[in-house]
C-alpha positions in Angstrom: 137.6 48.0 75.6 140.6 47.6 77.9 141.2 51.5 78.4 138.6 54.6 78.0 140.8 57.6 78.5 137.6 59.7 78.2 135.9 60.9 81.4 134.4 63.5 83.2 133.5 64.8 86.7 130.7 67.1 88.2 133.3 69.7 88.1 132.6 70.6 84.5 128.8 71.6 85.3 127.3 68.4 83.1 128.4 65.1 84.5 127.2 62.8 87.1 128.9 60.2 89.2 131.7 60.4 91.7 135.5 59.6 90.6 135.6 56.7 92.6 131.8 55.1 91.1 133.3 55.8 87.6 136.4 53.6 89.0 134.3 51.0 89.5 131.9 51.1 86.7 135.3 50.8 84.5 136.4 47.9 86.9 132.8 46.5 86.4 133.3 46.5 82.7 136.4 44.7 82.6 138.7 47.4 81.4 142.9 47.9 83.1 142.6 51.5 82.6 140.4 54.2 83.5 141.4 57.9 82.4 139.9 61.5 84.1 139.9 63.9 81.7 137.7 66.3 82.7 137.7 69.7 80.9 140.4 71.8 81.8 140.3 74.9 83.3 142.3 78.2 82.3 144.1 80.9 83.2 141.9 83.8 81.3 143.3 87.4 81.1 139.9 88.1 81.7 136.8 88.3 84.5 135.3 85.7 82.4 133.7 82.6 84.2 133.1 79.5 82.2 130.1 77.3 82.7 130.9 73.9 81.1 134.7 73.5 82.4 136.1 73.4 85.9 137.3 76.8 87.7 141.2 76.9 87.8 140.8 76.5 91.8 138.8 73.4 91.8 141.7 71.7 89.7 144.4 70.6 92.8 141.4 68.8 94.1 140.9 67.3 91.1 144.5 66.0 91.3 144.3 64.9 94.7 141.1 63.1 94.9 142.4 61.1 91.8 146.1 60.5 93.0 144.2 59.3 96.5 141.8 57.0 94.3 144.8 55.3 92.0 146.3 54.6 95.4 143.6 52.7 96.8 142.5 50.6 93.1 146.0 50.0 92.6 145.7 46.4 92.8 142.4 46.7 90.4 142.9 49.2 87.5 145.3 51.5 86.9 144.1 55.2 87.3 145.3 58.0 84.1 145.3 61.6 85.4 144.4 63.8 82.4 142.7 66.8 81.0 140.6 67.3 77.7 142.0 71.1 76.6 141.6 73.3 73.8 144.0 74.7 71.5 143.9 78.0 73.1 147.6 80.2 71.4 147.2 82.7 74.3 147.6 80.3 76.6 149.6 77.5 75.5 152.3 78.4 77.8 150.8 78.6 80.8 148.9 75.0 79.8 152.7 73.8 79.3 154.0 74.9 82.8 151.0 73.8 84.1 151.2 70.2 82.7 154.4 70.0 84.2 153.9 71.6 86.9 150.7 69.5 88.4 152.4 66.2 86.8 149.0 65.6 84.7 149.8 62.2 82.7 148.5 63.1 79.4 146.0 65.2 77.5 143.2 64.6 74.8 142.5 67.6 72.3 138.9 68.6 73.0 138.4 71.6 69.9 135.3 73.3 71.0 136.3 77.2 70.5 137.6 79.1 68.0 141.1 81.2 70.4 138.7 81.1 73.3 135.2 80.0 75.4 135.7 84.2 76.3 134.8 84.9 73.1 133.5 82.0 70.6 132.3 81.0 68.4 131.5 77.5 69.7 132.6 74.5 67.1 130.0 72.3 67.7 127.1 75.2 66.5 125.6 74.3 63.0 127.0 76.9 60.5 127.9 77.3 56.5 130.8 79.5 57.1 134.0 78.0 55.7 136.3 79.8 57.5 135.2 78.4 60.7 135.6 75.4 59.3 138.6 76.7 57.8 139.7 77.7 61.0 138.6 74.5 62.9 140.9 72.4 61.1 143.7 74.8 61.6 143.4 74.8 65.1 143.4 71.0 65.1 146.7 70.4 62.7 148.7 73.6 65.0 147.6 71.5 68.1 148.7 68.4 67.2 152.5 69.9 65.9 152.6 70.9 69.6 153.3 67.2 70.6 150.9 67.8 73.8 147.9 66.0 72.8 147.8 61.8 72.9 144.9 62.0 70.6 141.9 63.9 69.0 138.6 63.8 70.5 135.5 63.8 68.7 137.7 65.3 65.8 133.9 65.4 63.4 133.0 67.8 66.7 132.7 70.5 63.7 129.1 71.2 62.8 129.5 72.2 58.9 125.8 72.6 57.3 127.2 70.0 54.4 129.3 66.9 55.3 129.1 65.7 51.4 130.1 69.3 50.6 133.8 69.4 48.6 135.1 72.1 51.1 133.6 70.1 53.8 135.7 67.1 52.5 139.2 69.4 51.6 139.1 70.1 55.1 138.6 67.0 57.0 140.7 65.2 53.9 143.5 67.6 55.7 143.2 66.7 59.1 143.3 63.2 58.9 146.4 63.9 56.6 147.8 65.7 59.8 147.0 62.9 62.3 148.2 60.6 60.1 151.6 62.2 59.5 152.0 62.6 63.3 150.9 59.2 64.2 147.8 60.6 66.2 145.2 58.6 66.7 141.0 60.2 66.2 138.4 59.6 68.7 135.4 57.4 67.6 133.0 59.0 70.3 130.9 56.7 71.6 129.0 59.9 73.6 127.9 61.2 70.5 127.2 57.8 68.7 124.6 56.7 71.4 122.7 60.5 71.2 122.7 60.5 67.9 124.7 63.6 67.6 126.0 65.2 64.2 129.2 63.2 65.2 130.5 60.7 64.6 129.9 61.7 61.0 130.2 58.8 58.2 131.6 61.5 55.6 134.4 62.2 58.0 135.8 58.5 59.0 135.4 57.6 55.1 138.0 59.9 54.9 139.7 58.9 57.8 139.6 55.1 56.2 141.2 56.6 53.1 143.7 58.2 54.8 144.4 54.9 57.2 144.3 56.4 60.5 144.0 55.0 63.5 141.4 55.6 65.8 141.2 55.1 69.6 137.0 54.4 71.0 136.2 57.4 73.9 133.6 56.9 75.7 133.2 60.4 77.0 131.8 59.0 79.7 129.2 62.2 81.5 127.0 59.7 83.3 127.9 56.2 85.0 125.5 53.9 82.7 127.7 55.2 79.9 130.5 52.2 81.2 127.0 49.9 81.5 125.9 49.9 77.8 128.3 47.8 76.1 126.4 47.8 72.8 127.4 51.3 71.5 131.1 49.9 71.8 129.9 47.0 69.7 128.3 48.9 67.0 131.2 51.2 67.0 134.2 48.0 66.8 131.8 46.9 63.7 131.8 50.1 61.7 135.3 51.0 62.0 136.4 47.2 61.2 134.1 47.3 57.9 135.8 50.6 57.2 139.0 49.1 57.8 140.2 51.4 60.8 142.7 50.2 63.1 141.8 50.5 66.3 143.9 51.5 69.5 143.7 51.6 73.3 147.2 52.7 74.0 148.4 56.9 73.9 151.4 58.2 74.4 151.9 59.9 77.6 153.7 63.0 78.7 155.7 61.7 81.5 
């Protein structure tokens, strides 16, 4: 890989490893660019105090430490400064003036709730409700006409009880259509892949191979051995080049 564009810090409640070992675990594996995207915080019109993101005042530090830390590898690896958000309608604008605001270099489409983490339901649950999965796939498609996002993470994140189900496929068969038409490139998570998670799911990138979209490998790096284990990225390369998926390292930034 010359670029992961997917990692975290311990401010999001579930990763390990400092900014700076994470540099140097990407320098150690030979890539030129190593992006933070951590899980964005938000602006809530409520009390409510999320448990798996960072709180809006911890991200200036966030910002800092990693400006600081691109300084100093500058000669080694070139540093991203990003954020993994939701598609969140209430609060799109004050993700927009923020983004510009804070001068965050791009952002990855992390779709884990349904309007909110306030109030749920959680995408990554196992359920047989269509419109959730419905309602997964329109948050996707509306986040991606927004122009924000430089790809889709983990875009088989949705845990429908069928994946060979025909509603199952209608619904992923449309947003790969979507990323496709917008030239937006899906997430092969490599996170997942290792854990053996429901995702990455074979029905999906089948119809992701159909559909001839790109897709862009993310580590999703939590833990520092993640940059170790090269073999996961090997396994990965060979499925999506026996599906016939192009595979990028390059996004489109926002500035």
């Amino acid at each position: 890989m010359k670029a992961n564009y997917h990692t975290h810090t311990p401010r999001c409640n579930h990763a390990r490893g400092s900014e700076e070992q994470y540099i140097e675990a990407a320098i150690k594996a030979g890539h030129h660019i190593i992006g933070f995207s951590d899980h964005s915080p938000w602006h809530y019109n409520s009390k409510f105090v999320p448990t798996m993101r960072m709180k809006l005042s911890e991200l200036d530090n966030y910002l800092e430490t990693l400006k600081a830390l691109r300084e100093k590898y500058k000669d080694k690896i070139e540093v991203k400064i990003g954020l993994e958000c939701e598609y969140y309608p209430l609060y799109m604008d004050w993700l927009k003036e923020t983004l510009k605001e804070k001068e965050i270099d791009y952002i990855i489409l992390g779709n884990h709730f349904k309007d909110s983490d306030e109030h749920g339901p959680y995408y990554g649950t196992k359920t047989a409700d269509d419109r959730i999965l419905k309602r997964y796939v329109d948050d996707a498609i509306a986040a991606m006409k927004t122009g924000l996002y430089s790809y889709v993470a983990h875009p088989d994140v949705i845990h429908y009880y069928d994946a060979q189900s025909p509603i199952y496929k209608l619904e992923m068969e449309r947003l790969c259509a979507a990323a496709k038409e917008m030239n937006i490139p899906l997430e092969f998570n490599l996170l997942g892949y290792s854990t053996q998670r429901h995702y990455p799911n074979e029905s999906f990138w089948e119809i992701a191979a159909r559909n001839k979209n790109t897709a862009i490998l993310g580590i999703d790096a939590h833990d520092l051995f993640q940059y170790e284990d090269k073999k996961w990225e090997a396994k990965a390369t060979q499925y999506l080049n026996d599906l016939g998926i192009e595979l990028v390292d390059e996004i489109t930034y926002l500035r």
